[in-house]
C-alpha positions as CSV (number, residue, x, y, z in Angstrom):
1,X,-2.2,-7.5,-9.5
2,X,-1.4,-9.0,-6.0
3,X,-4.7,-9.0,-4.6
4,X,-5.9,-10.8,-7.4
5,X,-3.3,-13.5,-6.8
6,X,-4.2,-13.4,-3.5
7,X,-7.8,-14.1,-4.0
8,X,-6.9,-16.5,-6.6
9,X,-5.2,-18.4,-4.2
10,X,-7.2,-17.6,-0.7
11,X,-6.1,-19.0,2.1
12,X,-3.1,-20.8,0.4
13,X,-1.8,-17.0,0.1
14,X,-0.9,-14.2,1.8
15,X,0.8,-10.9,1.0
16,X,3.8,-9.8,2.7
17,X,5.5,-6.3,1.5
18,X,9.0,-7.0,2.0
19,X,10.8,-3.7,3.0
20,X,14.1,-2.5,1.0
21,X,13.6,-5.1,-1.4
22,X,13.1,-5.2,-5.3
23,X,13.0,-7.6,-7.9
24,X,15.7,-10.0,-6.0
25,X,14.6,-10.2,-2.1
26,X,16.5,-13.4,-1.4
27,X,19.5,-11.2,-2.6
28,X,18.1,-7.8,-1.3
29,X,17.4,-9.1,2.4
30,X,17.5,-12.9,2.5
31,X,16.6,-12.4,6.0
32,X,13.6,-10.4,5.8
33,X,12.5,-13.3,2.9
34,X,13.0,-16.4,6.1
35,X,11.4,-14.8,8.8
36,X,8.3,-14.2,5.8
37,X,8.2,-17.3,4.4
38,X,8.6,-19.1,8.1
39,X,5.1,-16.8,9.6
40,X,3.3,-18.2,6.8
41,X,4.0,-21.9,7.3
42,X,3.7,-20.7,11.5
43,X,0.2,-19.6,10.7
44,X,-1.0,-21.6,7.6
């Protein structure tokens, strides 16, 4: 299901496996969740 979204979305998209986390990542490791979200607005 996530490369679909993925190539749904192309280059608007990118998938990131956050470590540790489950259904709640800003709760799991709201840490992990900035630095991802930051890289992708870095690089897109």
């Amino acid at each position: 299901m996530t490369e679909e979204f993925v190539e749904d979305f192309g280059v608007r998209a990118s998938y990131k496996e956050l470590v540790g986390c489950g259904h709640s990542p800003m709760i799991d490791d709201l840490d992990q969740v900035i630095k991802a979200m930051e890289d992708f607005f870095r690089d897109n």
